[in-house]
PAVEX-146972 format. One record per residue (C-alpha): residue in one letter; y, x, z. Coordinates in Angstrom, 2 decimals. Layout:
REM PAVEX-146972
{rest:a py:Y px:X pz:Z};
...
END
This chain:
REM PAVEX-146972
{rest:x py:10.98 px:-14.79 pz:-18.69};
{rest:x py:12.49 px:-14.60 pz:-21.93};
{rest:x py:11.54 px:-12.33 pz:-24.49};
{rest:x py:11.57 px:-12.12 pz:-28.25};
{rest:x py:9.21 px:-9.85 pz:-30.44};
{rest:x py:10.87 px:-7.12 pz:-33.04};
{rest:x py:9.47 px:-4.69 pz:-35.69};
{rest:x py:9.96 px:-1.12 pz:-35.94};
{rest:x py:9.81 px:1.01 pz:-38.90};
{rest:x py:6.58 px:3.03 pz:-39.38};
{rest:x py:6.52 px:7.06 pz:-38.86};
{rest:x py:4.07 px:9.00 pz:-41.02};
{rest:x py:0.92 px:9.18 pz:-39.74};
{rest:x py:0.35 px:5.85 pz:-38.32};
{rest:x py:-1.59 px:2.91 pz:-39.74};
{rest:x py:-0.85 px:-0.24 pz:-40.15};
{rest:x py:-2.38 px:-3.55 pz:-39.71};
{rest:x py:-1.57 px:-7.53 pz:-40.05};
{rest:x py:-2.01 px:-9.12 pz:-36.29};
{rest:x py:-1.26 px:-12.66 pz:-35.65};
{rest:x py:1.10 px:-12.46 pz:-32.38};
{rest:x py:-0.01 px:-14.38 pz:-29.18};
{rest:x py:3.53 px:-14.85 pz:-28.31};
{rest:x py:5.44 px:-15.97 pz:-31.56};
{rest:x py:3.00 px:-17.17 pz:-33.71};
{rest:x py:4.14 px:-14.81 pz:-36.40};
{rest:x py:1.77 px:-12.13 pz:-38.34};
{rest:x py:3.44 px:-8.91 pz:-37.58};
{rest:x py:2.32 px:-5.61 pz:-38.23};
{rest:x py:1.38 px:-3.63 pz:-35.46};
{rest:x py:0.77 px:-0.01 pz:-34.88};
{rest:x py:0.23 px:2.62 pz:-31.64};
{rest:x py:4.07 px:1.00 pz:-30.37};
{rest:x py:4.19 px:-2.45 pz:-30.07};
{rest:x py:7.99 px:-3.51 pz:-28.65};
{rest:x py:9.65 px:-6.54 pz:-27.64};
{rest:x py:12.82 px:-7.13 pz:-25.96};
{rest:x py:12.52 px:-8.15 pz:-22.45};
{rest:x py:15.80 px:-10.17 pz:-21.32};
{rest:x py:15.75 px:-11.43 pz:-17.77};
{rest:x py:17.70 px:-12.01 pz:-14.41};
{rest:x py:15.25 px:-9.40 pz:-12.57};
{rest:x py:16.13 px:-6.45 pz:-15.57};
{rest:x py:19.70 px:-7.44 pz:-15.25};
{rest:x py:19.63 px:-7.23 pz:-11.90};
{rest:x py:19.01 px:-3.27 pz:-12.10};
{rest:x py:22.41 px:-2.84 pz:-13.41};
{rest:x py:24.40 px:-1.71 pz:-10.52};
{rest:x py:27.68 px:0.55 pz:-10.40};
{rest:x py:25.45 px:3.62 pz:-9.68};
{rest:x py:22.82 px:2.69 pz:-12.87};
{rest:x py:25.72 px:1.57 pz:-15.12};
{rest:x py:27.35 px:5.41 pz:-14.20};
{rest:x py:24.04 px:7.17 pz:-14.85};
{rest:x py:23.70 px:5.39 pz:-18.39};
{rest:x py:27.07 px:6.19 pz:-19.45};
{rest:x py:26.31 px:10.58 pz:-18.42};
{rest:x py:22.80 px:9.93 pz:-20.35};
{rest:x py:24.04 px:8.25 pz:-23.22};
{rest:x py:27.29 px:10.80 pz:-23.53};
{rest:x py:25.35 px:13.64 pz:-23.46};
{rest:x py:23.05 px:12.45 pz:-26.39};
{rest:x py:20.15 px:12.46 pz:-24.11};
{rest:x py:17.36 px:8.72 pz:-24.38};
{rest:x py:16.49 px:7.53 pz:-20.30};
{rest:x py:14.67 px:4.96 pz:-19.88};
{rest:x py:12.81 px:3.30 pz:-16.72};
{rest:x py:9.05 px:3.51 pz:-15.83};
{rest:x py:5.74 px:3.10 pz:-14.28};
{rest:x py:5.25 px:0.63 pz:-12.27};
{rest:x py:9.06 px:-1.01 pz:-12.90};
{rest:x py:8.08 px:-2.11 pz:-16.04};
{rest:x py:4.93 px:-3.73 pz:-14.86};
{rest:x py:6.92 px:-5.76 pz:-12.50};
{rest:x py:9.80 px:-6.93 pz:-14.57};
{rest:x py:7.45 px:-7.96 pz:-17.35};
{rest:x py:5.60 px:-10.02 pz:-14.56};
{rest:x py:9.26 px:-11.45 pz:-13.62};
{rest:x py:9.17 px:-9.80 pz:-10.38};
{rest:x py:12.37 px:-7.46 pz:-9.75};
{rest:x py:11.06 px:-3.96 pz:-8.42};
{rest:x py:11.75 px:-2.43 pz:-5.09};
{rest:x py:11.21 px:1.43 pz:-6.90};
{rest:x py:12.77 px:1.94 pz:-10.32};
{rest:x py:11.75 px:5.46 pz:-11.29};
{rest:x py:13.24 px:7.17 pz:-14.99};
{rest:x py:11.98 px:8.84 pz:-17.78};
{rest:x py:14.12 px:11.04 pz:-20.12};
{rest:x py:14.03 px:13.62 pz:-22.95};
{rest:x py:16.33 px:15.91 pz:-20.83};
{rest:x py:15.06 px:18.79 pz:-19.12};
{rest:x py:15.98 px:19.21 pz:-15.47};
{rest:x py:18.18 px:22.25 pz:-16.28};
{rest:x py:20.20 px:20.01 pz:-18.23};
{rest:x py:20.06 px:17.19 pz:-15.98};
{rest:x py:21.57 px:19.67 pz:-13.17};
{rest:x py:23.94 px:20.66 pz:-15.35};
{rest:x py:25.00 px:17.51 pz:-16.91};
{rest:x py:25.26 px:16.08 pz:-13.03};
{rest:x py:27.22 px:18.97 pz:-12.01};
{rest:x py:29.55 px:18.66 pz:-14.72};
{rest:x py:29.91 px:14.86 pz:-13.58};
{rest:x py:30.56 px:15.86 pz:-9.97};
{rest:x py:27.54 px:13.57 pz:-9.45};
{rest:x py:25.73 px:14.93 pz:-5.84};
{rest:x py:21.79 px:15.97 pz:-6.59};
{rest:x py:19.41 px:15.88 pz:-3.60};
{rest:x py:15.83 px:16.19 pz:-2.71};
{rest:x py:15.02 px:19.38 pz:-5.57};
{rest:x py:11.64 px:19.49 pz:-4.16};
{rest:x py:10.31 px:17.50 pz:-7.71};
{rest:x py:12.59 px:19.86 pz:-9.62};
{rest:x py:9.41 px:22.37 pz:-10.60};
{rest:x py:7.51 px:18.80 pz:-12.05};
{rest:x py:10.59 px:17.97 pz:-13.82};
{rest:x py:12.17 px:15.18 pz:-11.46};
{rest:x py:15.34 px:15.38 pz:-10.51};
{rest:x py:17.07 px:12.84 pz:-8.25};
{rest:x py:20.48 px:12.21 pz:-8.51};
{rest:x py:23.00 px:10.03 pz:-6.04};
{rest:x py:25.64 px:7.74 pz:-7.24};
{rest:x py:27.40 px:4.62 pz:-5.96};
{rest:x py:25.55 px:5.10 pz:-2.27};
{rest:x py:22.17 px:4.73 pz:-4.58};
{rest:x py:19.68 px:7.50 pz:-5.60};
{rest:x py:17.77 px:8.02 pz:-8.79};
{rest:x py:14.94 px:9.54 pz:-9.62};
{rest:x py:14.40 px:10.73 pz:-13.11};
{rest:x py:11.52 px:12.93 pz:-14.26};
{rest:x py:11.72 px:14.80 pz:-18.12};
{rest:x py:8.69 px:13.61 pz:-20.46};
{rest:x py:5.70 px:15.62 pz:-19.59};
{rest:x py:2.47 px:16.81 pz:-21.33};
{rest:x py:-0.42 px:18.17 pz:-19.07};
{rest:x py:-1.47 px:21.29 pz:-19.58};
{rest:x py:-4.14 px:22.33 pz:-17.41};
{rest:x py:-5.51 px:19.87 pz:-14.51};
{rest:x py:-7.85 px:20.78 pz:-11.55};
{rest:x py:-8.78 px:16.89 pz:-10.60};
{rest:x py:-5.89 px:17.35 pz:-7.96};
{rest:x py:-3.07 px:18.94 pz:-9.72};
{rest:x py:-1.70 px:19.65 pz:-12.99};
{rest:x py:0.16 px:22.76 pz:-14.90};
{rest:x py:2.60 px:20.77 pz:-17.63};
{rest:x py:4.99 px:21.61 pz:-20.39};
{rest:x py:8.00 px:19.39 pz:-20.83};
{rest:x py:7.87 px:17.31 pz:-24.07};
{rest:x py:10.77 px:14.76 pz:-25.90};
{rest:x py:7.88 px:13.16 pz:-27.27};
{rest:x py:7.48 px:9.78 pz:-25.56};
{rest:x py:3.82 px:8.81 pz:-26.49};
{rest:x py:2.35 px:11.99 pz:-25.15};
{rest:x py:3.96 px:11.19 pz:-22.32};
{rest:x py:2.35 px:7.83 pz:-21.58};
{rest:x py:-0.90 px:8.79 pz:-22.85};
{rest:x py:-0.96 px:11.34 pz:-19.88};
{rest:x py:-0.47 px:8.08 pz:-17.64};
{rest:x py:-3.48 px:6.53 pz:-15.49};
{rest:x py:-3.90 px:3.22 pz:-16.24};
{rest:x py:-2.53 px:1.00 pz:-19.60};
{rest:x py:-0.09 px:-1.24 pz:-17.50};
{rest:x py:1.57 px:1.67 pz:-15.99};
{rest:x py:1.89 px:3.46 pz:-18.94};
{rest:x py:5.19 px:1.46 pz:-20.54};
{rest:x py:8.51 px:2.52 pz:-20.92};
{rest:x py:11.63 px:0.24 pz:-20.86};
{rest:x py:14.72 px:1.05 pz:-22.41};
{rest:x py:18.24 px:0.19 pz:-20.73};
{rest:x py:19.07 px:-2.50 pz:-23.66};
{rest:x py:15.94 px:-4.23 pz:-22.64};
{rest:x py:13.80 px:-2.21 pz:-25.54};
{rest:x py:9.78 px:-2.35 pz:-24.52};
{rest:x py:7.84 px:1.12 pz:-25.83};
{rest:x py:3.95 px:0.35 pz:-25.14};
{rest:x py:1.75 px:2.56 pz:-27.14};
{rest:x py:-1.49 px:1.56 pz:-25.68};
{rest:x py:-1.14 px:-2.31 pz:-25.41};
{rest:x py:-0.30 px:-2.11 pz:-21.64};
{rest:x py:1.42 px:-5.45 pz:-22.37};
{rest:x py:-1.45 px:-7.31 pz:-23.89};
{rest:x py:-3.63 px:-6.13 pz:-20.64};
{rest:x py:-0.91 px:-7.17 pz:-18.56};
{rest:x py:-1.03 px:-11.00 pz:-19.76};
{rest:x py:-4.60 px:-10.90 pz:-19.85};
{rest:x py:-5.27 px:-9.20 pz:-15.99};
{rest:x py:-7.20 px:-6.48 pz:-17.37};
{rest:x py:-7.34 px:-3.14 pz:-15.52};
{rest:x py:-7.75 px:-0.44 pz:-18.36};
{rest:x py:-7.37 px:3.38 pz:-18.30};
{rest:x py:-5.10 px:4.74 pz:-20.61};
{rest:x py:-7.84 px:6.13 pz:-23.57};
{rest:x py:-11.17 px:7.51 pz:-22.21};
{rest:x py:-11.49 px:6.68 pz:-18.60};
{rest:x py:-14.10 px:9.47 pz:-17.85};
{rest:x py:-11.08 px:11.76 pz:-18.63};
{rest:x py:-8.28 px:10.29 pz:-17.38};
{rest:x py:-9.96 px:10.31 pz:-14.24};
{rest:x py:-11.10 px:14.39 pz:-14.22};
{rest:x py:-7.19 px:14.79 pz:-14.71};
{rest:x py:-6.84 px:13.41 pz:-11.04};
{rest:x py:-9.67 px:11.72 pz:-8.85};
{rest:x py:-7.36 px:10.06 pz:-6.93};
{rest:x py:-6.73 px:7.62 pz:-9.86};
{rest:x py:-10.68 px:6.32 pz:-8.81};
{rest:x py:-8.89 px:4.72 pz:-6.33};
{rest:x py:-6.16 px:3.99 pz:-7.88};
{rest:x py:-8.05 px:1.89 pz:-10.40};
{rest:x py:-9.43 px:-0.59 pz:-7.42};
{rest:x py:-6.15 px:-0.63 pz:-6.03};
{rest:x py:-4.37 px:-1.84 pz:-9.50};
{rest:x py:-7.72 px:-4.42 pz:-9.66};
{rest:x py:-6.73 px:-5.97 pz:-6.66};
{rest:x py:-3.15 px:-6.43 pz:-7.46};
{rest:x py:-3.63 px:-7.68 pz:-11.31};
{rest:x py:-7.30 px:-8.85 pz:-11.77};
{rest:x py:-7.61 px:-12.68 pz:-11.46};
{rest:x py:-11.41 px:-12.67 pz:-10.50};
{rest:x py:-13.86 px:-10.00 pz:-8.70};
{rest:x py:-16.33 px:-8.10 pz:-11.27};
{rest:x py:-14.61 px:-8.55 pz:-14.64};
{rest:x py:-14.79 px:-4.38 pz:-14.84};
{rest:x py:-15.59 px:-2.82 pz:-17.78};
{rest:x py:-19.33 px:-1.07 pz:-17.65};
{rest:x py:-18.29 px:2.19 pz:-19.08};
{rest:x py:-15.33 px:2.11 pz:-16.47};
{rest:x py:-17.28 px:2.43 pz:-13.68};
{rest:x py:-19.89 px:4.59 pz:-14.84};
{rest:x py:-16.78 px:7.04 pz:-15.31};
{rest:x py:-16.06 px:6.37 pz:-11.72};
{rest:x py:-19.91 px:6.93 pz:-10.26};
{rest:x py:-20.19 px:9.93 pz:-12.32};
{rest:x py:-17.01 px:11.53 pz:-11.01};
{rest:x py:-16.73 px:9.86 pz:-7.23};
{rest:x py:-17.70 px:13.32 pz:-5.62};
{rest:x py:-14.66 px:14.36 pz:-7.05};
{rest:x py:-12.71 px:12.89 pz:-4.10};
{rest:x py:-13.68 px:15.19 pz:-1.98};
{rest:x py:-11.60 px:17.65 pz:-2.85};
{rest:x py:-8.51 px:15.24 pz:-2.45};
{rest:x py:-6.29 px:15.62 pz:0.77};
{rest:x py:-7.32 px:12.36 pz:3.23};
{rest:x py:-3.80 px:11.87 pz:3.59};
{rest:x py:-3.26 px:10.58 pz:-0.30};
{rest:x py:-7.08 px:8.97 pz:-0.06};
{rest:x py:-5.31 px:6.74 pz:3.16};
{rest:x py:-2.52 px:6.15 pz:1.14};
{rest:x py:-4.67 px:4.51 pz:-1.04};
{rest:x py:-7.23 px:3.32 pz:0.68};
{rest:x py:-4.42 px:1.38 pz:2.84};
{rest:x py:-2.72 px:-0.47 pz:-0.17};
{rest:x py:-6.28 px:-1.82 pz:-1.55};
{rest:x py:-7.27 px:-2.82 pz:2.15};
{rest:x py:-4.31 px:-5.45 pz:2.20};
{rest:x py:-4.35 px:-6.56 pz:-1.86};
{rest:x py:-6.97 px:-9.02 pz:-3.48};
{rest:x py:-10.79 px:-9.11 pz:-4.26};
{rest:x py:-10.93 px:-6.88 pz:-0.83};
{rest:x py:-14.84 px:-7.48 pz:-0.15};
{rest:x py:-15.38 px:-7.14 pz:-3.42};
{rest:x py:-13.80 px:-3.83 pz:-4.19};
{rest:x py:-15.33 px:-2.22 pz:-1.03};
{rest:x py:-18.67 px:-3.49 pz:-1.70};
{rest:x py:-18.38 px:-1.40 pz:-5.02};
{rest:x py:-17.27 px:1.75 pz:-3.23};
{rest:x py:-20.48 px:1.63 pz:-1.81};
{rest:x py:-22.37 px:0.59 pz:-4.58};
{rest:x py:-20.69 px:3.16 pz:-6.58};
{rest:x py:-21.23 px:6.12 pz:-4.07};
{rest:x py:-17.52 px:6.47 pz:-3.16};
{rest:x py:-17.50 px:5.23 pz:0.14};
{rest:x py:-18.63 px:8.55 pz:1.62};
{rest:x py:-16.14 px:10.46 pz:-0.14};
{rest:x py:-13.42 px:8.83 pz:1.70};
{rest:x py:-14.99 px:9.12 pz:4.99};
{rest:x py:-16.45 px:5.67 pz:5.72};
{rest:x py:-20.15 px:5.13 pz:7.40};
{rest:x py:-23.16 px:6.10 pz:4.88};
{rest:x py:-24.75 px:2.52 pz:6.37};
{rest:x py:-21.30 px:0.52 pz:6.57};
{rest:x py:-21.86 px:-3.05 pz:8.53};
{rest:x py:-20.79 px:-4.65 pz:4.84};
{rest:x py:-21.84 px:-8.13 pz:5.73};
{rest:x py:-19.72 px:-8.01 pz:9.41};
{rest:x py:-16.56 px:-6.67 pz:6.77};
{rest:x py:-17.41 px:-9.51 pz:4.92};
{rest:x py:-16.99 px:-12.40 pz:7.89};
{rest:x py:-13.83 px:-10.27 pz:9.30};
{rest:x py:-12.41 px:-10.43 pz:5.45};
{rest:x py:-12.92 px:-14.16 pz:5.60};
{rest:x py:-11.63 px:-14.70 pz:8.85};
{rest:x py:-8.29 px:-12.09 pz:8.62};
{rest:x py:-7.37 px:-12.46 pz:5.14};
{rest:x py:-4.88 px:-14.63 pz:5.89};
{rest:x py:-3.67 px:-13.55 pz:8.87};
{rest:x py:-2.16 px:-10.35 pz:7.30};
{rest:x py:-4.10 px:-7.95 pz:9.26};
{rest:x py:-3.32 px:-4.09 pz:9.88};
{rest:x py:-6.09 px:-2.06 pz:7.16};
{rest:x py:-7.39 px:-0.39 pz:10.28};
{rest:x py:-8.31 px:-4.34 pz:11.66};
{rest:x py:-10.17 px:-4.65 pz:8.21};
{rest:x py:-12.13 px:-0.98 pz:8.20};
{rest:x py:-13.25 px:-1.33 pz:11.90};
{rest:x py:-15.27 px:-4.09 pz:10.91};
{rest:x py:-17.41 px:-1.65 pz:8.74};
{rest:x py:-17.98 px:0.54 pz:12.06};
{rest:x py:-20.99 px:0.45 pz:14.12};
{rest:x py:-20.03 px:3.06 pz:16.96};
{rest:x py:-16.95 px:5.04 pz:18.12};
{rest:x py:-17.82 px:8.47 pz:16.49};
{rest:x py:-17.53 px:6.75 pz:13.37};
{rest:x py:-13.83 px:5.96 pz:13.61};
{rest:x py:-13.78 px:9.92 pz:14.66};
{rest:x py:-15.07 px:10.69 pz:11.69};
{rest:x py:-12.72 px:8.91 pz:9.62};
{rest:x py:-9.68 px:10.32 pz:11.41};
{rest:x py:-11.43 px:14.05 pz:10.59};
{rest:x py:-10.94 px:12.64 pz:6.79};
{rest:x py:-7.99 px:10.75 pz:6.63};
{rest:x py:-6.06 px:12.24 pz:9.63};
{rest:x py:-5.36 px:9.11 pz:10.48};
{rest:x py:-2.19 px:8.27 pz:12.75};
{rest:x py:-2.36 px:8.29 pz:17.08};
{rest:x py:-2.04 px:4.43 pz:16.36};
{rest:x py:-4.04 px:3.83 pz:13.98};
{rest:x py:-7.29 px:5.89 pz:15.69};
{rest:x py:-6.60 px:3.99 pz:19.05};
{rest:x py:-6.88 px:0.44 pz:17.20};
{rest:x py:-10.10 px:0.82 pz:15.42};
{rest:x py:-11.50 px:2.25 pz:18.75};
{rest:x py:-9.98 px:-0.37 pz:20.60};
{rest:x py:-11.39 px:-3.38 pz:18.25};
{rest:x py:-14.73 px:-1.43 pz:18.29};
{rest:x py:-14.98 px:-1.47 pz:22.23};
{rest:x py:-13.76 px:-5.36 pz:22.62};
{rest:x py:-14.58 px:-6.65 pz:19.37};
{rest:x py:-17.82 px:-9.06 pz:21.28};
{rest:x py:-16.82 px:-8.60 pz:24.95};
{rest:x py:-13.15 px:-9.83 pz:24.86};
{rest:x py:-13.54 px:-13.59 pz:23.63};
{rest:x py:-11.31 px:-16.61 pz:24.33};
{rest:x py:-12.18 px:-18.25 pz:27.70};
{rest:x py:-14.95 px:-21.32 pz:28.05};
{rest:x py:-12.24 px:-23.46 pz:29.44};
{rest:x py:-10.49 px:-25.10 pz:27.03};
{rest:x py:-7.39 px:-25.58 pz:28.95};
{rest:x py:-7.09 px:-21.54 pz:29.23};
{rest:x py:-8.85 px:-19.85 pz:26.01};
{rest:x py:-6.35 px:-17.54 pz:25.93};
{rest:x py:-6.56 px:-16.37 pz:29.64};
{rest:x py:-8.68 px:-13.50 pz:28.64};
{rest:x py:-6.60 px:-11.76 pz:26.31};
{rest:x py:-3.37 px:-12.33 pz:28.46};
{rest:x py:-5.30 px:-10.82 pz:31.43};
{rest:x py:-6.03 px:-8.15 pz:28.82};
{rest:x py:-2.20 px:-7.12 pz:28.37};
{rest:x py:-1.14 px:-7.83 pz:32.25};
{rest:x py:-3.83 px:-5.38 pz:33.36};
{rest:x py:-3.21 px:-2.75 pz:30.28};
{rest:x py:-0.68 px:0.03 pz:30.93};
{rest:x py:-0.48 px:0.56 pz:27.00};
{rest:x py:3.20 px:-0.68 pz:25.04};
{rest:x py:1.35 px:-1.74 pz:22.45};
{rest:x py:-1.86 px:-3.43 pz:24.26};
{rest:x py:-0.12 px:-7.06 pz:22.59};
{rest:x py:-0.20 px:-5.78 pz:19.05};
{rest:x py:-3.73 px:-4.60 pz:19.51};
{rest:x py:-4.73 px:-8.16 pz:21.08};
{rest:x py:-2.88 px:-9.76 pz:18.56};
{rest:x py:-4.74 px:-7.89 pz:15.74};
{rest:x py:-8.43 px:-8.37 pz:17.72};
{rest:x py:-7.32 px:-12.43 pz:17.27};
{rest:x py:-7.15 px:-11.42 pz:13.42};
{rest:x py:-10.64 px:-9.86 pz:13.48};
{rest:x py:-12.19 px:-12.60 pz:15.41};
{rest:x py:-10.72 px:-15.39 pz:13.04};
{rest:x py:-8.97 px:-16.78 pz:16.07};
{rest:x py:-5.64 px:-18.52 pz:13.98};
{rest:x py:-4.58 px:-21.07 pz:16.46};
{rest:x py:-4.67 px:-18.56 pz:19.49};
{rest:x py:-2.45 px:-15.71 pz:17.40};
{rest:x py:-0.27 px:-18.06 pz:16.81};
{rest:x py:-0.04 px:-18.96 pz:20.74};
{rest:x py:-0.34 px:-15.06 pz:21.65};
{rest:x py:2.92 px:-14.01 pz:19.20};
{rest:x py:4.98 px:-17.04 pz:20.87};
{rest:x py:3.53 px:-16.17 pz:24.34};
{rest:x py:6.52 px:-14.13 pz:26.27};
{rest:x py:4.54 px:-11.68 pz:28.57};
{rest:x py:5.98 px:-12.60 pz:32.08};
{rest:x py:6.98 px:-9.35 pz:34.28};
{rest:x py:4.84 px:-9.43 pz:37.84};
{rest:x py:7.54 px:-9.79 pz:40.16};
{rest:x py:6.22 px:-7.49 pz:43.35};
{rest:x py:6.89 px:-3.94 pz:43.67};
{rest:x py:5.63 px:-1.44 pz:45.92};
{rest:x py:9.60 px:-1.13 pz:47.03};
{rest:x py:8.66 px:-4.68 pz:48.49};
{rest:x py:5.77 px:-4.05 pz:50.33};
{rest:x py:7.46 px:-0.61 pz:51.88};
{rest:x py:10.51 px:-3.18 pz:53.22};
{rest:x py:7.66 px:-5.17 pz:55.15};
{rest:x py:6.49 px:-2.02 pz:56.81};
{rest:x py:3.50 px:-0.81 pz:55.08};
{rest:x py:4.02 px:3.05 pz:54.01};
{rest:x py:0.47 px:3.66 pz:53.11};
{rest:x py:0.69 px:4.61 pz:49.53};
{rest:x py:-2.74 px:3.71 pz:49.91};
{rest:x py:-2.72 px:0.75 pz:51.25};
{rest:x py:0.67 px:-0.29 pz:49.22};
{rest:x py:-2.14 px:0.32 pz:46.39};
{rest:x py:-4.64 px:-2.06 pz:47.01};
{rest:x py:-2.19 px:-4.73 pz:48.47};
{rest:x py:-0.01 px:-4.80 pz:44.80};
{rest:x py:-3.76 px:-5.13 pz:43.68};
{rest:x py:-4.87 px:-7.91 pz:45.27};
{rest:x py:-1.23 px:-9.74 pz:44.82};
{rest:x py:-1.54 px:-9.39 pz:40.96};
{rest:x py:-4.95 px:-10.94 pz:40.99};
{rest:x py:-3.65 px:-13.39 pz:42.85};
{rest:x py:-0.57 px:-13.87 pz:40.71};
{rest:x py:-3.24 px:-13.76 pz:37.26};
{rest:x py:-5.08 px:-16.96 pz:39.06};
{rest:x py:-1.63 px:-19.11 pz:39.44};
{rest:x py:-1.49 px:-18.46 pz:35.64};
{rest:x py:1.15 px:-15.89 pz:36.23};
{rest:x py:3.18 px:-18.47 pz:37.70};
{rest:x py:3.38 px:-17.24 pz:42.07};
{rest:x py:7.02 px:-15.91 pz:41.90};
{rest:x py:7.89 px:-13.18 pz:44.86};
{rest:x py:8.22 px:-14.81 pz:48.05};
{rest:x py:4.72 px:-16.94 pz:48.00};
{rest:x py:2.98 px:-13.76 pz:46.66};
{rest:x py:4.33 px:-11.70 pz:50.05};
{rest:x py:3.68 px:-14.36 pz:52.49};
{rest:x py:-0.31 px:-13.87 pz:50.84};
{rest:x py:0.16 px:-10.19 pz:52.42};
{rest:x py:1.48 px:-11.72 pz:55.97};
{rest:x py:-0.65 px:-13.94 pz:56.20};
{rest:x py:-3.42 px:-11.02 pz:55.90};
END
């Protein structure tokens, strides 16, 4: 990544002071916005028809855009982002009007009463949101005035490293050293965390999930920071389950996993989000260890905190939870210990096929495939996901040709045959199978 450091002239009101720059070597003066100029294949990469056409209408009309949130993290870490969202001093009113104007097709106005508007162009949509100042916040939601006044607009941001702004000619605006804790893998709130968090619980979570996507090493938290987030954990429970999940899902499959949960706990947020009071936190610890690499489904993870089926019930009350997602943990709960690879070597997988063969679930494979995960079982997922699930080849159509119009009877015989056909190692093909039921 190349970059180069610039100065800015100072507004009223700001003081300055000499800083020695990491980077250049250089003492610069710095003040609330340090800048650089980020210049890289990943931000040039963002400059597409439909982004090149949305500059031009911004820049004609006198109004600044610029990208951010979590865009800006990711280009400064060289990464190119999968989201870009925008930030500009227009209000949505003239946003509509200057797209109208344009001819430019708007969609989605459900973010038009928090200021976003989202605008296609060039078969590629683009969401931009006016500065905003909050107003009045309940911990869930907040009341806000528009602003053009960039600062107060990041300093109503969560955390430091999402807090940046990048301009289109590769301009960085940081006004609370989001930069400097990007470099350095800290996870910081944006000015006092206990308040940043009363704005919106959810960012409790938030927090761990950043931690396990920038931190380099478990427990390098700041003491005051987690005070914040003991003192204010019951505040979760007034957050929908659905955004907790959301959440809880993206720090289930990041870094420092054990670690983070074992601070829920420790921190009294665990019950907030509907996990077990007593959580089995040494069995999530071996399932961590084993799975971690095997990129397990979150559910695979949680389960392993579960001691009986009413608490993955519970959990669904919480988080509503999806039809798949409820039948895995119970499933993992129920065979976690019974369903094990076989004693014979030459056939440890012969449990888990049997498993699938018997099972009139679609999805009975991707659940044995993620028990494999839980268990630790590497070399026999790998066997599993190439194993093509052979079709038994006798029908009760067959049986009815040979005379037998029991449905009874036709019942137990197809019975018998596939246990048969599971003991050849699925290999009996039609014919030899029927001849079994002549020859009874």
């Amino acid at each position: 990544m190349q970059t180069c450091l610039f100065l800015l002239s100072c507004r009223a009101g700001f003081s300055l002071f000499p800083r020695k720059s990491t980077t250049t070597g250089l003492t610069v003066l710095w003040r609330h916005l340090a800048t650089m100029k980020l210049q890289s294949p990943e931000f040039q990469s963002l400059f597409t028809p439909g982004l090149k056409s949305v500059a031009e209408l911004f820049d004609k009309a006198n109004y600044e855009l610029r990208i951010a949130g979590g865009a800006v993290r990711d280009l400064l870490n060289g990464m190119t982002p999968q989201d870009v969202d925008f930030a500009t001093t227009a209000t949505p009113t003239q946003m509509k009007e200057m797209f109208q104007s344009a001819g430019v097709r708007l969609i989605n106005n459900r973010g038009e009463k928090h200021g976003t508007i989202t605008a296609r162009l060039h078969e590629q949509n683009f969401e931009i949101t006016t500065l905003r100042i909050d107003l009045i916040t309940d911990g869930r939601h907040a009341e806000v005035e528009f602003t053009t006044d960039w600062e107060k607009d990041a300093e109503r941001r969560d955390l430091t490293i999402n807090s940046m702004f990048l301009g289109l000619d590769g301009t960085l605006y940081d006004y609370f050293n989001g930069y400097e804790d990007l470099k350095n893998s800290n996870v910081r709130f944006v000015g006092c965390a206990d308040q940043r968090i009363k704005e919106d619980y959810l960012r409790i979570l938030r927090y761990f999930r950043f931690y396990g996507r920038i931190a380099e090493k478990p427990g390098d938290h700041d003491s005051k920071t987690l005070e914040a987030i003991r003192e204010n954990a019951k505040g979760l429970a007034g957050i929908s389950g659905e955004r907790i999940w959301v959440e809880l899902k993206k720090i289930l499959i990041g870094n420092h996993v054990n670690h983070l949960v074992w601070l829920m706990y420790e921190l009294e947020v665990a019950s907030y989000l509907g996990l077990p009071v007593n959580g089995s936190l040494k069995e999530f610890d071996t399932v961590y260890k084993n799975a971690q690499s095997l990129f397990p489904k979150p559910m695979t993870v949680l389960t392993s905190l579960f001691k009986v089926p009413d608490d993955v019930l519970k959990l669904d009350l919480r988080l509503k939870l999806s039809k798949d997602e409820k039948n895995l943990g119970l499933f993992l709960l129920k065979h976690r210990r019974d369903l094990v690879k076989a004693s014979d070597a030459a056939e440890p997988l012969k449990p888990y096929q049997d498993y699938i063969i018997d099972s009139r679930e679609p999805d009975a494979a991707s659940k044995i495939c993620e028990l494999l995960k839980y268990q630790g079982e590497e070399h026999l997922l790998k066997e599993m996901q190439g194993w093509s699930i052979p079709t038994f080849p006798v029908s009760g159509h067959d049986l009815r040709k040979m005379g037998i119009s029991s449905g009874k009877e036709i019942g137990t015989l197809l019975q018998q045959l596939r246990d048969q056909w599971k003991k050849s190692g699925y290999q009996m093909e039609k014919e030899e199978l029927l001849s079994y039921v002549t020859k009874a």
